[in-house]
KEBAVO-618580 format. One line per field, with one value per residue (C-alpha): residue number from 1; residue in one letter; z, y, x. Coordinates in steps of 0.001 Angstrom, whole numbers, plus 500000, padded with zeros to 6 digits. Each point is the difference from the previous one (the first is absolute). Layout:
<recs>
seq: [NUM:...]
type: [A:...]
zz: [Z:...]
yy: [Y:...]
xx: [X:...]
</recs>
This chain:
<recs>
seq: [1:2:3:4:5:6:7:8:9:10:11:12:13:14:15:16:17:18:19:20:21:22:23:24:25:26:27:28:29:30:31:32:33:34:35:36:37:38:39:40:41:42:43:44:45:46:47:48:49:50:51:52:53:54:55:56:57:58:59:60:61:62:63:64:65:66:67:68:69:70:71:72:73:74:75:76:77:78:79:80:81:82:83:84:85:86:87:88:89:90:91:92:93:94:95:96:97:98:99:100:101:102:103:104:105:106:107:108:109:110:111:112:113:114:115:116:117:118:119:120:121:122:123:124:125:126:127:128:129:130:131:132:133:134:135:136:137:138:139:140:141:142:143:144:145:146:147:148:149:150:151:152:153:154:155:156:157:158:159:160:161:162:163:164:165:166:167:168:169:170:171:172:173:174:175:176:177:178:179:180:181:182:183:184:185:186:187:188:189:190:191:192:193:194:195:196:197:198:199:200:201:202:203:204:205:206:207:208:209:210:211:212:213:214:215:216:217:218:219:220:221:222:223:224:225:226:227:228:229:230:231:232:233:234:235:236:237:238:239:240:241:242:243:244:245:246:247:248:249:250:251:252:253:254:255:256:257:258:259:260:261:262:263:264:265:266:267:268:269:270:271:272:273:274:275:276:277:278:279:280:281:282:283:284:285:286:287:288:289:290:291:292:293:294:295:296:297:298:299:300:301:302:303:304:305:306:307:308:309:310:311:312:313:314:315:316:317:318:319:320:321:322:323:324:325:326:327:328:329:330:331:332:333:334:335:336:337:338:339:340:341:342:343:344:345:346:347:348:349:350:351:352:353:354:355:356:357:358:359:360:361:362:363:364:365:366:367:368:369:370:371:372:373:374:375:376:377:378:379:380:381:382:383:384:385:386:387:388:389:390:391:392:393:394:395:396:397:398:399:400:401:402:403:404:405:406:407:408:409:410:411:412:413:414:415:416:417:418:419:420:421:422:423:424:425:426:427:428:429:430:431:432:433:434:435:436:437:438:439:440:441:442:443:444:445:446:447:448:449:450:451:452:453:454:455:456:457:458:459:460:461:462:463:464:465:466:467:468:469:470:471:472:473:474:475:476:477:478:479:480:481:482:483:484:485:486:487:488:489:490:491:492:493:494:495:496:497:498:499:500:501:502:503:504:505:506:507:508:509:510:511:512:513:514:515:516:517:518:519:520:521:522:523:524:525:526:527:528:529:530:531:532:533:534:535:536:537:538:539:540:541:542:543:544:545:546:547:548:549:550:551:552:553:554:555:556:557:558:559:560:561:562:563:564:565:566]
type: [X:X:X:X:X:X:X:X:X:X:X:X:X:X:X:X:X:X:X:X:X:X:X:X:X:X:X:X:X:X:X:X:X:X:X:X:X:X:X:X:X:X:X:X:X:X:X:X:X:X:X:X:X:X:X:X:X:X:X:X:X:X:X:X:X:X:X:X:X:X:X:X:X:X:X:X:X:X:X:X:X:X:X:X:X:X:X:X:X:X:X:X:X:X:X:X:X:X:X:X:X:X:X:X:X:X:X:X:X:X:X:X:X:X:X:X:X:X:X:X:X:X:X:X:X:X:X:X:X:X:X:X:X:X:X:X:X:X:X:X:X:X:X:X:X:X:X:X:X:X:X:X:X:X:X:X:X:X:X:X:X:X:X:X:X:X:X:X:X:X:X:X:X:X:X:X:X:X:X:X:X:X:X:X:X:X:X:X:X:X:X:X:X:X:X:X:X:X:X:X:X:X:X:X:X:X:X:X:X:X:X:X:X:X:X:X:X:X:X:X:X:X:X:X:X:X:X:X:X:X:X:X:X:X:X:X:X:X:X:X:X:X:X:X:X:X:X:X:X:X:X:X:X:X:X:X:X:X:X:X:X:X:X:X:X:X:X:X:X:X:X:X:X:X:X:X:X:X:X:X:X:X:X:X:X:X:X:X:X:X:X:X:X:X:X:X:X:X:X:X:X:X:X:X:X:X:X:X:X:X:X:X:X:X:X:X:X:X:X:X:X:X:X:X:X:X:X:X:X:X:X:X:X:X:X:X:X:X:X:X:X:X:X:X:X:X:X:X:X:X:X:X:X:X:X:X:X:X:X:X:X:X:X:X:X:X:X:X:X:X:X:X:X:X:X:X:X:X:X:X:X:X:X:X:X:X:X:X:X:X:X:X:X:X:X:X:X:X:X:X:X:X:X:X:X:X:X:X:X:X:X:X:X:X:X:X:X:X:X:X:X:X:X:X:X:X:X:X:X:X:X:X:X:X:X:X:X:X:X:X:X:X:X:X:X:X:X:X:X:X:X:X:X:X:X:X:X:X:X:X:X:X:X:X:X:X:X:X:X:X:X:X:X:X:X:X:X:X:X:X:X:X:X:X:X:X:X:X:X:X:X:X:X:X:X:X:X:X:X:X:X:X:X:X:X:X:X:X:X:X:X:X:X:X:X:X:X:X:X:X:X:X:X:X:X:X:X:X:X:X:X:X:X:X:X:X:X:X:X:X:X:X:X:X:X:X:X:X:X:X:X:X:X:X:X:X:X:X:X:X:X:X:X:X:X:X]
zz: [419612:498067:499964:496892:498920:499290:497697:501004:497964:502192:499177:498071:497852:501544:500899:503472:500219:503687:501402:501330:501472:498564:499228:497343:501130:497721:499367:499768:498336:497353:499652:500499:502027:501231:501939:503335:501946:503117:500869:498812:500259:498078:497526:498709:501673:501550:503200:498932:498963:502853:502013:497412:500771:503774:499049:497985:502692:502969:497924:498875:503607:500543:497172:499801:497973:496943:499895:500888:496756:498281:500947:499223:496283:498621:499381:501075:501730:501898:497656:502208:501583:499585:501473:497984:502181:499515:496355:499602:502177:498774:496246:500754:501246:496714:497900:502030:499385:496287:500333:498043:497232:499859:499475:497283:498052:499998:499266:496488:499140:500750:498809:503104:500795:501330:503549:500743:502129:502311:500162:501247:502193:501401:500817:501986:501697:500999:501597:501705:501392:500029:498861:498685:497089:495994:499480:503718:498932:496579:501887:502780:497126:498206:503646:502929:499120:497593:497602:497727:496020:501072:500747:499374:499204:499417:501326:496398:500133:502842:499053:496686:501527:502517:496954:498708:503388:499424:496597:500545:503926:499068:498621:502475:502859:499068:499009:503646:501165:498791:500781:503654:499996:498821:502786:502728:498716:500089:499084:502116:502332:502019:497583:502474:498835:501313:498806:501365:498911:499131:499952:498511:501009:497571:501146:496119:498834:496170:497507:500080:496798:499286:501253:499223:503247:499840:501119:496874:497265:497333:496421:499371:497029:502388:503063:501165:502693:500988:500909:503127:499984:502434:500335:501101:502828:501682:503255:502222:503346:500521:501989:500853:501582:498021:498140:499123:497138:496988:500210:497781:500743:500091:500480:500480:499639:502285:500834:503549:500539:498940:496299:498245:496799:498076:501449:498221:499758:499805:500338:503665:500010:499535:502680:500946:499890:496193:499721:500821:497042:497426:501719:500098:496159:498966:501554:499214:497236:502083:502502:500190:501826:502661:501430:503639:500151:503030:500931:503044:500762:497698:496620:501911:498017:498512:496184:500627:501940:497104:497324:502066:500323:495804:498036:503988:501738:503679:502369:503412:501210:502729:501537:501471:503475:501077:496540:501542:497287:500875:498923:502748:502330:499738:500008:503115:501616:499553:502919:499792:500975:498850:498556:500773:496792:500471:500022:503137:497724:500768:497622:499337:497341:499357:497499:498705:496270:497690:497761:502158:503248:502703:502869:503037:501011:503610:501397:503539:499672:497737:502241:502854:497567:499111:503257:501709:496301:501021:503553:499062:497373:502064:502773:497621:498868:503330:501252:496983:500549:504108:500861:496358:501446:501479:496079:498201:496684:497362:502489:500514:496103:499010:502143:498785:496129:501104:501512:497083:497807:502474:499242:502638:502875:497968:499861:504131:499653:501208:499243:502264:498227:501908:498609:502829:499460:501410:499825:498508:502357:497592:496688:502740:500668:496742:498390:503867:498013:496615:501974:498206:497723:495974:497261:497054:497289:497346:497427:500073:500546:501157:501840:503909:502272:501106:496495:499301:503142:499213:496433:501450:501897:497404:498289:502184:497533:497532:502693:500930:495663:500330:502655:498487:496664:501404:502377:499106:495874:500886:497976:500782:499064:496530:497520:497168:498267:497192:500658:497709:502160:502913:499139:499437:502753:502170:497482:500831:504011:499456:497855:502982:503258:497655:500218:503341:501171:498183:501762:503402:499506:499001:502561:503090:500477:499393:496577:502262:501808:496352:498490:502794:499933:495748:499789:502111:496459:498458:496583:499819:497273:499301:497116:499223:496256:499312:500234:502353:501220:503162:503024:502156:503764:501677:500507:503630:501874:500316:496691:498514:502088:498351:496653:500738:500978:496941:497992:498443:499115:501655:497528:497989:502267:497587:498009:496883:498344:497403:498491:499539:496740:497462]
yy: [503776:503111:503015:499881:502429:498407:501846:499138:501195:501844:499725:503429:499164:501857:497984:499955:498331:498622:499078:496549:498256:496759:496937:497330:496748:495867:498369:496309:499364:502661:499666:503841:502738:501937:503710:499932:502747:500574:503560:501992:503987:501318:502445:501645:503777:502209:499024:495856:501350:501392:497089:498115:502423:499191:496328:500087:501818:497660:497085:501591:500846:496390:499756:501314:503199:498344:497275:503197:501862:497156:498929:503342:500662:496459:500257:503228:500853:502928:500603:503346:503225:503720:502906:502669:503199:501633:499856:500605:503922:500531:499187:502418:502831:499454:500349:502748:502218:498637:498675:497027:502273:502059:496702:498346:503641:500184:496329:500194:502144:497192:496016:498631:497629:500859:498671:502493:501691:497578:498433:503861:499770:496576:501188:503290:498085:497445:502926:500685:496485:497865:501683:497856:500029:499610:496873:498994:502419:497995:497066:501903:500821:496427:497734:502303:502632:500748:502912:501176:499186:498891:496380:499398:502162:499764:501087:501362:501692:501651:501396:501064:502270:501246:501080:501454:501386:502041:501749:500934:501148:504307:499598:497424:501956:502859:498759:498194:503306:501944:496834:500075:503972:499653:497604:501745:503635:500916:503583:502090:497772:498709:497434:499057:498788:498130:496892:497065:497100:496499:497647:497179:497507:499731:501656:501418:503025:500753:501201:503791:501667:503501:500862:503106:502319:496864:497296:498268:498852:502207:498258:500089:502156:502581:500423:503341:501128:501363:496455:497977:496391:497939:496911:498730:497587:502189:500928:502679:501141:497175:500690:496278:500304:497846:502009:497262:498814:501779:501514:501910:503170:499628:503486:500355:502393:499770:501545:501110:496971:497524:498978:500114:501604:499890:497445:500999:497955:501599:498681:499334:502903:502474:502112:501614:503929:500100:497458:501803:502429:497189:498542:503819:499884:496880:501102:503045:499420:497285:501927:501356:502878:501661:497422:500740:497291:499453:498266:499373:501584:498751:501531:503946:501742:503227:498512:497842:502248:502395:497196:498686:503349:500176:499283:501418:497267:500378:497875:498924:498903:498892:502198:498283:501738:499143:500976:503405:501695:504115:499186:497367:501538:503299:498009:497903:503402:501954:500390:498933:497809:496543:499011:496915:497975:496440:496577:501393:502985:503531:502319:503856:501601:502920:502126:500060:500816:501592:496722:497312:499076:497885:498025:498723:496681:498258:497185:499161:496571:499578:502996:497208:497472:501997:500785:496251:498883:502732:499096:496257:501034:502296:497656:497133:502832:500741:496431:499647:502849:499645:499568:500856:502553:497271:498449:500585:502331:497546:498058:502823:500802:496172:500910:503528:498184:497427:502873:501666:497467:500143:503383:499788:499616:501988:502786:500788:499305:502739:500002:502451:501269:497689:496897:499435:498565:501797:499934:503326:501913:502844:497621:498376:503387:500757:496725:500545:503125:497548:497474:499076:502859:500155:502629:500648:502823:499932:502290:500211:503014:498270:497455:499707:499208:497407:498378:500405:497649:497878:499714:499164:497525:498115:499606:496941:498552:499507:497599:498389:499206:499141:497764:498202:499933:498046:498263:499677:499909:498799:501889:498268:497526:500907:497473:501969:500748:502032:503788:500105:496590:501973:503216:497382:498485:503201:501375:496351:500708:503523:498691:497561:502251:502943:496760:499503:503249:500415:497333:500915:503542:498981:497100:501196:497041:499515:497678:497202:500054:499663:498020:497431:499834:500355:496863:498211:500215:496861:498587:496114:498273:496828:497196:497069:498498:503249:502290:501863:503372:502473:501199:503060:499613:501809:503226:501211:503529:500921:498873:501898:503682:499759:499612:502834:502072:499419:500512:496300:497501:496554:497543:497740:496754:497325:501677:497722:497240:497265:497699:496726:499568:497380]
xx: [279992:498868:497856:497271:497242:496843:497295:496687:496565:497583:496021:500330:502478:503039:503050:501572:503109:500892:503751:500727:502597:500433:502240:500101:499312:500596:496558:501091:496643:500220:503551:500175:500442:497525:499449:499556:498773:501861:498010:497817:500889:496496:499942:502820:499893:502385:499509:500709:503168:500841:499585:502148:502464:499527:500084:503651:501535:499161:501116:503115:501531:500105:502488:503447:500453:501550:497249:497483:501067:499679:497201:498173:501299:501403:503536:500987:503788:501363:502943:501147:499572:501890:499722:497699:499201:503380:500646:496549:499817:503193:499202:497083:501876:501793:497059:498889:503402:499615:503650:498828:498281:502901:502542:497663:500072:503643:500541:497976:503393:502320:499982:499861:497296:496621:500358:502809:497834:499103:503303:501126:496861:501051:503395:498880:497259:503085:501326:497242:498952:502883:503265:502612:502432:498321:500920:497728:497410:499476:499987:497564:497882:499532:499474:499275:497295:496920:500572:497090:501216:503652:499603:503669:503251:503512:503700:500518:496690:500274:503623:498797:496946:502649:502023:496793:498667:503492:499370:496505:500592:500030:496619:498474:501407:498748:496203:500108:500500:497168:498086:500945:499675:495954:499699:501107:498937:503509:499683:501888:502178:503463:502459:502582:502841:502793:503008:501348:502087:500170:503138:501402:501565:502706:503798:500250:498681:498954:502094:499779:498400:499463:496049:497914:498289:497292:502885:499178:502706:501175:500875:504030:499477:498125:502046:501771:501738:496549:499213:500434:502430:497954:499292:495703:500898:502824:501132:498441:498929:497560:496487:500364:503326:501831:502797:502044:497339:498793:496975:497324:498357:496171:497289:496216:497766:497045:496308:498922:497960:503042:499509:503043:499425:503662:503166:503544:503382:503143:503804:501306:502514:497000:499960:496921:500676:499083:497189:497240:500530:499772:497007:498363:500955:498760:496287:499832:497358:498161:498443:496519:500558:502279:501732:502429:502919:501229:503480:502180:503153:502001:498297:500289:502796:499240:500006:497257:497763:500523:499070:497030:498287:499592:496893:497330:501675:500765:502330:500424:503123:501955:502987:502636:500419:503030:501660:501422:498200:499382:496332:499412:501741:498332:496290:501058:501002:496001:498092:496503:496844:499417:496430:498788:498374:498964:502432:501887:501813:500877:501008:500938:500764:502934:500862:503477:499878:497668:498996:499978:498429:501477:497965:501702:497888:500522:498863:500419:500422:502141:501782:499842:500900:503123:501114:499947:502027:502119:500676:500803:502542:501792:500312:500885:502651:501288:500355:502611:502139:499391:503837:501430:502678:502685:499871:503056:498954:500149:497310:497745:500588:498692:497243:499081:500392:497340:497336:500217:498531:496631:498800:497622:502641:502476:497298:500846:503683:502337:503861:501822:503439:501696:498471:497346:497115:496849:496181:498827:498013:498838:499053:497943:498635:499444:498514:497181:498899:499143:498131:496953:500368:500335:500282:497450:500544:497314:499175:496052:499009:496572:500054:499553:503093:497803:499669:503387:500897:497554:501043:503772:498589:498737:503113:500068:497570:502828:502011:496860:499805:503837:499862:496335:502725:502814:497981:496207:500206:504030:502070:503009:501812:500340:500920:500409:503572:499132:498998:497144:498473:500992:498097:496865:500360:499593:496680:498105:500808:498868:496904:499640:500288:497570:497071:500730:500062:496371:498430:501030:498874:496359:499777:502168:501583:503858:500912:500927:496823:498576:502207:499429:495604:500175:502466:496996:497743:500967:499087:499542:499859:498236:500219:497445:498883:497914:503008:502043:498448:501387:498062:501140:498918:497272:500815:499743:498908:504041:500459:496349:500760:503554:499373:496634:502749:502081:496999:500651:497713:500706:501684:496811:499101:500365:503697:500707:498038:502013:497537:502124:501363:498134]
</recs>
């Protein structure tokens, strides 16, 4: 049975040709077969088509779906199906930030083969999507997802544009940058900065060598006592709590609105008083225009305050409160009125020196918050030491050793000259007067006390990107042995999270929210004796008001078409 079109000769001459359904049948007689005509649909027209359509799709929900496919194009198999809508926004955030433009300039430079690029691409959108080691993302990239113009890839690819990634990462970073700046305006704005750390799990460290200020190796025949002997993967004070591995030092630079602009790797000894100079340093030409920094606590000594102030930049920075400095003490000590701004946050401001201004900010729930953390420990504290006097010393000196590794029991602990233990009644007056408080100094002569607390605040953007790093984009575990692998490892997280970021500041949603309805745009691909061609899924509204808000165009219908070889 078969569909044929008929032409038929009208009395003016024209020719209408009419659609029939018909069948061949054996004429004994003739010794033949002949056409019969099962049905007659009329002339051919739109609207007969249309009730062919109608006619197909009755029939065909009788059959099952692989005799249905069949059925409709002769010969034609469901080979499989990927998931498109990730690689494809994130591929176009690329373009958009002219990463990709950027990578195919520098490449011409080096002999290194023309798909570089994309392999580099592949590998950050890994990170992004489904994070796993480079020998699972070549694998991820040649069975489990559709990249556009890197159909396959290797483990010795993807190592070498790591390598590569590596010597051209000063210039990239810094064209990324300026890219990210146009985007977001960034004229005048906050960079917060801030480290953290990433371990191994290995018990050795690296062989020390001597380093410059950067933390990166100095040749043999250039190293001076000026230099530092230290090894990458070493041991430090670990943000991850685990001080019994080596560890690297890792900072980010960040905008108000989250979108990490610069990431940095430096050895795990590294402590953090110094970094912020170097980082300061290595923008210094990058920026647009005044640029304030702000940092937590832990970047306030007087030497980088003085170096972040050069070249119109400002700072805001934490002050540790309880450090017993004459400066904190003497803020804490001013009278004066709280203004409330928004977010639940007080804050005054007092004079103590000429070129600097400090804000007190206060929030009473965290006040509460403090208070009712306060009351637990000290009662914890109490319930150990309840009794402690009928102890022989060396017992109550065991004990007093073991408090003192909890600094926030050991924080209340009182020893009386005698060797008593005793809960301190005026720390815990003193720490009631810090409740819900902390200590700002800036030097901007401009800016409100209300924007400088609010700019603070924000400096919880660059945990948020910390947390989406290890977690989200999944910094950790790191495979890696060799430092220079190590340092590209962190760029194609940063490169990763700096996408991510992007599309969950133009959509609102959070990257696993994307991630999650992009993965749902599939590409299938199909194979029959014409050829094998690939067809995305229909896009729906989600799908259409996310890529509207991306400013993307949906990936083409039909992808790829292969003609069958002859």
């Amino acid at each position: 049975m078969y569909l044929r079109s008929t032409p038929r000769r009208n009395k003016d001459g024209t020719v209408v040709r009419y659609l029939q359904l018909a069948h061949n049948v054996w004429d004994p007689a003739a010794k033949r077969s002949k056409v019969q005509v099962i049905y007659n649909f009329g002339r051919e027209d739109a609207s007969n088509r249309d009730a062919l359509q109608r006619l197909v799709a009755s029939v065909t929900r009788f059959l099952d779906p692989d005799a249905a496919l069949s059925a409709t194009v002769d010969g034609l198999v469901f080979v499989e199906s990927r998931p498109l809508g990730g690689t494809w926004v994130l591929d176009g955030l690329w373009q958009q930030l002219e990463i990709g433009k950027a990578m195919k300039r520098l490449l011409k430079k080096r002999r290194l083969d023309a798909s570089a690029e994309r392999v580099l691409f592949a590998l950050v959108a890994n990170r992004a999507l489904a994070p796993s080691s480079k020998l699972a993302a070549a694998r991820w990239v040649n069975d489990d997802v559709a990249i556009d113009g890197l159909p396959a890839t290797s483990d010795d690819a993807c190592y070498r544009a790591m390598d590569w990634l590596i010597e051209i990462s000063a210039t990239l970073e810094e064209e990324v940058f300026h890219q990210v700046a146009n985007l977001l305006n960034l004229e005048v704005d906050l960079l917060f900065f801030d480290t953290t750390s990433t371990y191994f799990e290995t018990e050795d460290a690296d062989e020390a060598i001597a380093r410059d200020e950067q933390g990166r190796p100095v040749p043999e025949n250039e190293a001076s006592d000026e230099h530092q002997v230290r090894g990458f993967r070493s041991f430090g004070k670990s943000k991850d709590h685990r001080d019994d591995l080596p560890q690297v030092v890792i900072g980010m630079a960040v905008t108000r609105t989250g979108i990490p602009v610069r990431v940095w790797s430096w050895p795990g000894c590294t402590s953090d008083s110094a970094l912020i100079r170097q980082v300061k340093d290595d923008m210094r030409d990058w920026t647009l225009s005044r640029i304030v920094w702000v940092a937590d606590r832990g970047f306030a000594s007087e030497r980088n305050r003085h170096h972040l102030r050069t070249g119109d930049h400002h700072y805001i920075i934490g002050e540790k409160l309880r450090s017993g400095s004459a400066e904190a003490t003497e803020a804490l000590a001013r009278q004066g009125r709280y203004q409330d701004v928004r977010d639940n946050l007080r804050v005054k401001e007092v004079r103590i020196r000429e070129d600097e201004r400090f804000v007190i900010c206060f929030n009473p729930d965290a006040a509460d918050r403090d208070a009712k953390t306060r009351d637990r420990l000290v009662a914890h504290l109490t319930e150990l030491i309840d009794n402690t006097d009928k102890l022989a010393p060396t017992k109550r000196a065991e004990l007093r050793g073991v408090i003192s590794t909890k600094p926030g029991l050991n924080r209340y602990l009182r020893v009386t000259p005698g060797g008593l233990l005793r809960i301190d009644a005026a720390k815990i007056k003193a720490e009631e007067n810090l409740d819900g408080k902390y200590l700002l100094r800036t030097s901007d002569p401009k800016m409100t006390t209300e924007d400088i607390a609010l700019g603070y605040k924000q400096l919880l953007e660059v945990e948020r990107g910390w947390r989406d790093m290890k977690q989200v984009i999944d910094l950790r575990p790191v495979f890696h042995r060799k430092e220079e692998r190590i340092r590209a490892h962190v760029l194609l997280c940063w490169l990763a999270l700096l996408l991510a970021r992007i599309a969950e500041t133009q959509t609102g949603q959070t990257w696993p929210t994307l991630r999650h309805e992009l993965d749902r745009i599939k590409l299938g691909t199909f194979t029959g004796p014409a050829g094998t061609f690939q067809q995305r899924t229909e896009i729906t509204k989600p799908q259409r008001d996310l890529l509207h808000a991306l400013k993307l165009d949906p990936p083409p219908r039909i992808y790829q078409l292969a003609p069958a070889s002859r």
